[in-house]
Backbone as a ProteinNet text record, in pm:
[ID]
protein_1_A
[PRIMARY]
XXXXXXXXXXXXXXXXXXXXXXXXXXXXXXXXXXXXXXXXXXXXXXXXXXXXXXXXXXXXXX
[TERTIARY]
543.4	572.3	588.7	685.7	739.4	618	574.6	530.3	634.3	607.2	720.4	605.1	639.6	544.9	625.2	697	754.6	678	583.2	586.8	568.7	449.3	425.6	527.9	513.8	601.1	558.9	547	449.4	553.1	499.4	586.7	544.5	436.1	329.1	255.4	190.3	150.8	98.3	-54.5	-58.3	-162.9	-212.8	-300.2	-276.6	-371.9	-397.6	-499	-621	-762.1	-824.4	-787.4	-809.1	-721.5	-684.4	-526.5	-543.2	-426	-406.4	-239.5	-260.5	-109.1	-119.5	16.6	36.4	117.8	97.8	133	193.1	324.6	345.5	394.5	287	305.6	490.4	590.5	739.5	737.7	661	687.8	610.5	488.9	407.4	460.5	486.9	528.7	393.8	283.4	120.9	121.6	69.1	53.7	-88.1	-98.6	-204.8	-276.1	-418.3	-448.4	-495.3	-472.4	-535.3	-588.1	-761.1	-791.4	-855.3	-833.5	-909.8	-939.2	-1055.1	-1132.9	-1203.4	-1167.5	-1158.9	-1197.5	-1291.5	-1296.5	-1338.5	-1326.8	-1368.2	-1244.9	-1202.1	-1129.7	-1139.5	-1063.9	-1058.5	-943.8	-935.1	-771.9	-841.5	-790.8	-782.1	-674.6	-624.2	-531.9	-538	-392	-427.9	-402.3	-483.5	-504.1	-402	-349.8	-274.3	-394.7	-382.8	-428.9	-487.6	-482.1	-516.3	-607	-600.7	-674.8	-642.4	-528.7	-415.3	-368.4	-338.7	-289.2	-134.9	-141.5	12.5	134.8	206.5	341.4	487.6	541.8	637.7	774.7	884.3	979.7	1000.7	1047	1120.5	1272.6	1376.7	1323.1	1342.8	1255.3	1209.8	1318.6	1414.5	1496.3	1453	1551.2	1549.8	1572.1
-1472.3	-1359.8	-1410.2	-1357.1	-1370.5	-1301.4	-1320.7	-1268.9	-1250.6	-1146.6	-1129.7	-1110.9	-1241.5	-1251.6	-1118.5	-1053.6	-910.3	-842.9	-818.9	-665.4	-507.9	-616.6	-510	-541.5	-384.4	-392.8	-301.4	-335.5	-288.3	-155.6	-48.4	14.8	110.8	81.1	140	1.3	-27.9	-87.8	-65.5	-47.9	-25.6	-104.6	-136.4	-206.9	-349.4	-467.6	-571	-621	-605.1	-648.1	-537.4	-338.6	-306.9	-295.7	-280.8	-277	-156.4	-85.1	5.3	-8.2	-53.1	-92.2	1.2	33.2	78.8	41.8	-2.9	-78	-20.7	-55.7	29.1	-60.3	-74.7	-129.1	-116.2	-154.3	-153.3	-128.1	-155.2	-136.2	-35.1	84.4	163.8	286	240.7	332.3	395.1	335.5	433.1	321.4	418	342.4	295.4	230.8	193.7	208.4	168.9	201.5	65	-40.2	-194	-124.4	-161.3	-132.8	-290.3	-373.3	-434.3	-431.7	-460	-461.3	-612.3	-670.5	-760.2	-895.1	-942.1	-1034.5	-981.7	-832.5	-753.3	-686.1	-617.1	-544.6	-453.1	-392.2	-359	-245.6	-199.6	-135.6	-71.3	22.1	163.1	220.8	271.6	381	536.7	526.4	662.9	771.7	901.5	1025.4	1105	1213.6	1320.6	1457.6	1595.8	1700.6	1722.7	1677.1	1703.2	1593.4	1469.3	1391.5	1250.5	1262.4	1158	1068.9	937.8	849.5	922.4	877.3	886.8	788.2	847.2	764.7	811.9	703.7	715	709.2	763.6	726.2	615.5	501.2	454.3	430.8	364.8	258.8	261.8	185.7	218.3	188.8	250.5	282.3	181.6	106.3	72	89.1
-1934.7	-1847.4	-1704.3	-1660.7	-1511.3	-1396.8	-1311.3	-1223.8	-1090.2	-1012.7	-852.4	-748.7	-739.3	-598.7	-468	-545	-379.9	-458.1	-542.2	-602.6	-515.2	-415.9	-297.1	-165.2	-143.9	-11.5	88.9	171.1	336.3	395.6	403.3	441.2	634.3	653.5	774.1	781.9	926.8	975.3	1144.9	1189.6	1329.7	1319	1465.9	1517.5	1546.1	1600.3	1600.5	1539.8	1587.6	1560.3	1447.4	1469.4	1391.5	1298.4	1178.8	1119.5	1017.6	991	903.7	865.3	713.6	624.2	547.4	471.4	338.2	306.6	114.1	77.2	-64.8	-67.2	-199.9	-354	-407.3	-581.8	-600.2	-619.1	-676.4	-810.4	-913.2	-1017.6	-1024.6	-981.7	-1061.6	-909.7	-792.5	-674.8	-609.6	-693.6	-603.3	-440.1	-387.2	-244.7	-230.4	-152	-102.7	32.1	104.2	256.8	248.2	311	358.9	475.9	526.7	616.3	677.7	787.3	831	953.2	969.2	1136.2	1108.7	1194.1	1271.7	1111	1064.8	947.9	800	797.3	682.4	684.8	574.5	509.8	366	320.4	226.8	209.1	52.4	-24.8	-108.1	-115.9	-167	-203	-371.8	-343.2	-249.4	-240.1	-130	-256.7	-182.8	-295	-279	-338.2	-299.5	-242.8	-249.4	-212.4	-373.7	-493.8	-612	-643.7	-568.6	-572.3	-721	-702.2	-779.8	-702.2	-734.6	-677.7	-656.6	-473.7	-415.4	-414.8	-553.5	-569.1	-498.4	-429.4	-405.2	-502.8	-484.2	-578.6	-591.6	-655.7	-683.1	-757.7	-677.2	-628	-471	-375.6	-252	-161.1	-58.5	0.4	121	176.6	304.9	446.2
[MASK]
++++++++++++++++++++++++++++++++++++++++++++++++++++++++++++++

């Protein structure tokens, strides 16, 4: 089996030192929240209002 090192693709990004990304899976479309402050971090899917992972369509528009 092939692996794709693109699978994810960054679509939001703010900060420096504190950071907030989202990150969206290409093959499954759920997003993600990368949170890091300063040498800690961590990822989370993001929820909808029903409390389901938030998928975007695919495939992801430029």
């Amino acid at each position: 089996m092939e692996h794709d090192t693109n699978r994810f693709e960054k679509i939001y990004s703010h900060g420096l030192v504190t950071v907030n990304e989202i990150w969206v899976d290409k093959e499954t479309g759920v997003n993600y929240l990368w949170h890091k402050d300063a040498n800690a971090g961590g990822l989370t899917p993001l929820l909808d209002k029903t409390g389901r992972p938030f998928v975007t369509p695919l495939p992801l528009k430029k």
